[in-house]
N, C-alpha and C positions, 0 to 999 in steps of 0.2 A: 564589577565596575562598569564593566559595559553589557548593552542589550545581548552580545552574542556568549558572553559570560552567562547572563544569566539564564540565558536559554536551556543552559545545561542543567541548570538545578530545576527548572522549570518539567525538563525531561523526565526527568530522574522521581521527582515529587507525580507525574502523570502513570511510570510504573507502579509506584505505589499505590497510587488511588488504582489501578486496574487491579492488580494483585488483591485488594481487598474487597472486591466488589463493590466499590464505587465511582460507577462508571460516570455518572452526572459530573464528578466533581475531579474526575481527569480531564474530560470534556471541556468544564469551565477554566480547569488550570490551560489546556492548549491552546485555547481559543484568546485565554487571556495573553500570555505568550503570541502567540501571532498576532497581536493587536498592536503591541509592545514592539513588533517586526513591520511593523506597518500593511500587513498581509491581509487582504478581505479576501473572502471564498467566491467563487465562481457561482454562478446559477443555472449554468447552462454548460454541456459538452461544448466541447472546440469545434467549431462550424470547420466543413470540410476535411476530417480529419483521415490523413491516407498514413496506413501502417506505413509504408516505405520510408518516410519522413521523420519517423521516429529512431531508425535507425541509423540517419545520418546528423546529429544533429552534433551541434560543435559540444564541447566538454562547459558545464556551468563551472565560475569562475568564483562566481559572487557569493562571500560567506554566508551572509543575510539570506541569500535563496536556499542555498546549501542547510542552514538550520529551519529555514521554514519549510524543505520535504522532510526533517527528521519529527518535525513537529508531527506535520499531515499525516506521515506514515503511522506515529503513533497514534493517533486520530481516530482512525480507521475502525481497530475494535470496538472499543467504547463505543463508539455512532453506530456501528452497525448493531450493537445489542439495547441502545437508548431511540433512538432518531435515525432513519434510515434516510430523509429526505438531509437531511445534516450529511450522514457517510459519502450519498450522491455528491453534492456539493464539495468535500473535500475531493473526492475522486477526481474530478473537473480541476479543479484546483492544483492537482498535482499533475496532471496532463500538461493544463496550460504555461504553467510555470517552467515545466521543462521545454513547452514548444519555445518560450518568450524567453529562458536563459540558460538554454541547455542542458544537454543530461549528465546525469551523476549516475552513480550506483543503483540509485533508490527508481531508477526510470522502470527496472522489472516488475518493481511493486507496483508501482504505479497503473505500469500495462495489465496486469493480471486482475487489479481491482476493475478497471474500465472493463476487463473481458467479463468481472461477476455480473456489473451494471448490464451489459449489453446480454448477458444470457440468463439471470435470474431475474432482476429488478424490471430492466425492460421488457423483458419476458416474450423478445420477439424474433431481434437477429443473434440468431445463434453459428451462423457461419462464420458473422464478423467475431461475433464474441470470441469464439473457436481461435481464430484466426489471433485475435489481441494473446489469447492465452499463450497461443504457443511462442510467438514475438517474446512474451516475458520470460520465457524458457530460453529464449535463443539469449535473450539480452543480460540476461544472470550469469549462463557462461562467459558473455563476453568480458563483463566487468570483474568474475571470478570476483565477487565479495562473500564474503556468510553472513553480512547482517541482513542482509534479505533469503537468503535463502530457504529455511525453515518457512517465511511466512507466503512465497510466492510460490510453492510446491506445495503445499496445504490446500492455497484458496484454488488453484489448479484443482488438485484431485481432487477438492471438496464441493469447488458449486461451478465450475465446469466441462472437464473431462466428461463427464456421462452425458453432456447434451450430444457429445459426438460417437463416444469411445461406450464397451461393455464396459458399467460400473465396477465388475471383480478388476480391471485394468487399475485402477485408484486404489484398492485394498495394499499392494506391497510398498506400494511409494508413501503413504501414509505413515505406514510403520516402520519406514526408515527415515522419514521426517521424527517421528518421536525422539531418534536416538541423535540427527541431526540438531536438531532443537538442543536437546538438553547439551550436546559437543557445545553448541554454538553460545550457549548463555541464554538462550530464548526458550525459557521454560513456559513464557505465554504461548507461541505455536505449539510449542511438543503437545502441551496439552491440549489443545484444537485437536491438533492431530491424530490425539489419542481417544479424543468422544467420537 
């Protein structure tokens, strides 16, 4: 009946387009979803952005924002194997959103993707990236949730830890994500985790 109603079947219909390899058309179901949330994407990183800031920030309140990081987070895969210059954009998106209405749960995701951007895609600050990474490590504890868990300890060991860290360091955390994933109902990270 309502936009935040339907967001959930909207969710739910985006697992399934991922689960089946078709990523285009999770894509377009999110996007269509967020459009319906009133939500347009970022095109640029948050000017001036200091890690410290992100750990104080008030608790987001707003349901409508609160469903548009569940959207974003789902987002994420699908763009990153379709449209990398789209995943950037969401990435931004999910930053901003929490600078502009506070953090939720989903703020570790969010950090850990901005740390992939800053040390693969950007492919330049990797101290910072480093630095986002482990933020999203601190910030997962904080909020003690499992639906981030699996996928913010993945994208860690998977496209950042080795900018800093010996890559065998990533090998055991991996493979206790497999078995976290599948505990958690996220049989999409287990299996990242597990290629």
């Amino acid at each position: 009946k309502t936009a935040l109603d339907k967001v959930k079947g909207y969710e739910i219909q985006m697992q399934m387009y991922i689960s089946q390899n078709q990523m285009q058309t999770a894509i377009d179901t999110g996007l269509q979803a967020l459009d319906m949330l009133g939500v347009s994407l970022s095109d640029s990183p948050p000017p001036n952005l200091v890690i410290a800031d992100l750990e104080q920030l008030p608790p987001m309140t707003d349901p409508e924002k609160l469903a548009a990081m569940r959207l974003l987070m789902k987002l994420i895969s699908p763009a990153y194997l379709v449209d990398p210059v789209l995943m950037l954009k969401i990435v931004f998106s999910m930053i901003n959103t929490c600078i502009n209405h506070g953090s939720t749960s989903l703020i570790a995701f969010a950090c850990v993707s901005y740390s992939v951007y800053l040390c693969a895609v950007e492919g330049g600050d990797l101290d910072t990236g480093y630095q986002f990474g482990k933020l999203a490590l601190k910030l997962l504890e904080q909020f003690e949730t499992f639906e981030t868990t699996a996928k913010v300890y993945r994208l860690f060991n998977s496209h950042v830890r080795h900018w800093k860290e010996a890559t065998r360091n990533a090998i055991d955390p991996l493979r206790k994500i497999i078995q976290i994933g599948l505990d958690n109902g996220d049989n999409e990270y287990a299996s990242y985790a597990a290629m």
